[in-house]
N, C-alpha and C positions, 0 to 999 in steps of 0.2 A: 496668595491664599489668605482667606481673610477666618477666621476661628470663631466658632459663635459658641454659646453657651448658655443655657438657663432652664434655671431651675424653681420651683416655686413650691409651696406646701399651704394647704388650707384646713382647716376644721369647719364642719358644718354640722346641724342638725338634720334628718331625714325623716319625714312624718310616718314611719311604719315602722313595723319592729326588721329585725337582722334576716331573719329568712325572705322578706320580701323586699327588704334595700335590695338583698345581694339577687335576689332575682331580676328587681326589674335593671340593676347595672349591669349583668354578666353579658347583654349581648352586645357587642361594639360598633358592629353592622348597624345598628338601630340608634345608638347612642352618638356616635360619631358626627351626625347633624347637630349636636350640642358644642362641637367644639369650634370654635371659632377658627377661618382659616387653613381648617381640614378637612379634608376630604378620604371619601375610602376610592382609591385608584381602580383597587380588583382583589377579587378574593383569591388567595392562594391554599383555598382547601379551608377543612373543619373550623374556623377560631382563629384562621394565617391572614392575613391581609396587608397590602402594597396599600400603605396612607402617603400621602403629599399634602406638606403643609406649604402654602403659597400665598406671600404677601408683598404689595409694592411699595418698597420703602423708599422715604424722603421723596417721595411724588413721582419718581422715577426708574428704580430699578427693582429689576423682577424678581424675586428670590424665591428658588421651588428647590425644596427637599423631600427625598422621598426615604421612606422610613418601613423597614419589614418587621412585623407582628406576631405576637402571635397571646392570647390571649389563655391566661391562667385562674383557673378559680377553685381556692382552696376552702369552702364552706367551712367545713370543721373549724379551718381557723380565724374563718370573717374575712378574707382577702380575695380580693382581686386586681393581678398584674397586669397589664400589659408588658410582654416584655417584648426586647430586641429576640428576630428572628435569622437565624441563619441558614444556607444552604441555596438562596436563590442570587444569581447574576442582578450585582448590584445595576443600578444606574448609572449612566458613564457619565463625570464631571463633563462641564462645560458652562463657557461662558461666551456673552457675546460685548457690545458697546453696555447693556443694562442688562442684560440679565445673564443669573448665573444659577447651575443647578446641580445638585450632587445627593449621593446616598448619604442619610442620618441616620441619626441616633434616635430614638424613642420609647421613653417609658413611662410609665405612671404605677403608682400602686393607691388602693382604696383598703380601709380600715377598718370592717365596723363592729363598735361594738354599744350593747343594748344601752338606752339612757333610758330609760321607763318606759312605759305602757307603750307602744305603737311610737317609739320614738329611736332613733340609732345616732348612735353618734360618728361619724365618719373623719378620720383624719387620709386627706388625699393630697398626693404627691407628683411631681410631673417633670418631667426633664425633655429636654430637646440640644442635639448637640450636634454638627458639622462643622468638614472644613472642607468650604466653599470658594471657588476658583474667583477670582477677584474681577468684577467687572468691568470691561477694559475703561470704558468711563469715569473709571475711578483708578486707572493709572497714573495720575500724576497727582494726586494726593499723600502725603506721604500713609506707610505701613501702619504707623502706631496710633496716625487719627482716625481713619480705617476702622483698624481694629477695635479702638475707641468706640466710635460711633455703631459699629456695628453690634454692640455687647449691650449698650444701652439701651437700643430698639430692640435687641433679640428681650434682654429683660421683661421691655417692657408689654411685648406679644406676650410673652410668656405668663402675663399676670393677667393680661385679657384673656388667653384661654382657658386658663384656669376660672377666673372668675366668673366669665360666659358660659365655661362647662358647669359650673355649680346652678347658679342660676335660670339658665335654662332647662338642666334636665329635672332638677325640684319643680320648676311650674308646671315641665313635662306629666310628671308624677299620677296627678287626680286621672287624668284621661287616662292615661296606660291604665289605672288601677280598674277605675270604672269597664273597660274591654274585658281586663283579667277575669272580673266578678261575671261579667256577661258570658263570659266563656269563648268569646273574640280572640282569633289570633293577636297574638302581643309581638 
């Protein structure tokens, strides 16, 4: 079994004030093209969703986790979770020569609160965690460079989504706004 982990935390600015960050973030269905590596599988109802994050490391092996959702927005407080969802038939581990796939972990939280006129300031946070079937290709490698290797890459994903999520869904931003003002579905 090989053990992944990572986690990441960002601060940014968002060019609108707090009622309209948290509006154009609250839908994930919509957003979820911002993150690098993710995908939405299938909606499981209202705000529930089956994500898989999927990427091929060291040029070779396949790594797919799939992650249940469900999507929490506490206005009043400036927040919005993504949290871990429960109650639905995980994904059955497995693995093959390169690739290997199992039920994760996933969550994020977003933070905002006003920085002046038509500005928010946003502290976001992001976690991804499984423990994934080792792929047989990497049976004779020992456990602990494995593990090794695999915690550095998880890391280092983990700073690309975050960072691809920030930046893309800000340049996002002007377009959604411009629909919003037209009265365009968003």
């Amino acid at each position: 079994m090989m053990k992944i982990a990572g986690s990441n935390s960002r601060s940014f600015t968002f060019p609108a004030d707090v009622a309209t960050a948290i509006d154009f973030y609250r839908d994930l269905s919509r957003l979820i093209d911002f993150l690098p590596h993710i995908e939405l599988h299938e909606s499981l109802g209202p705000n529930k969703y089956r994500m898989v994050y999927s990427a091929t490391e060291m040029g070779a092996y396949q790594i797919t986790i799939f992650c249940d959702v469900q999507t929490i927005v506490l206005e009043d407080e400036g927040i919005i979770r993504i949290a871990p969802l429960d109650g639905y038939a995980p994904v059955k581990a497995k693995s093959s020569f390169n690739s290997s796939q199992v039920q994760g972990y996933y969550a994020s939280e977003s933070v905002f609160v006003s920085h002046g006129p038509n500005q928010t300031h946003v502290d976001y946070t992001f976690e991804l965690l499984a423990t994934l079937p080792r792929p047989k290709g990497l049976r004779f490698m020992p456990s602990v460079m494995v593990e090794g290797i695999a915690q550095n890459i998880t890391q280092w994903r983990v700073r690309e989504i975050v960072d691809g999520f920030i930046e893309k869904s800000v340049a996002a931003f002007p377009a959604w706004l411009e629909r919003h003002r037209n009265g365009h579905a968003v």
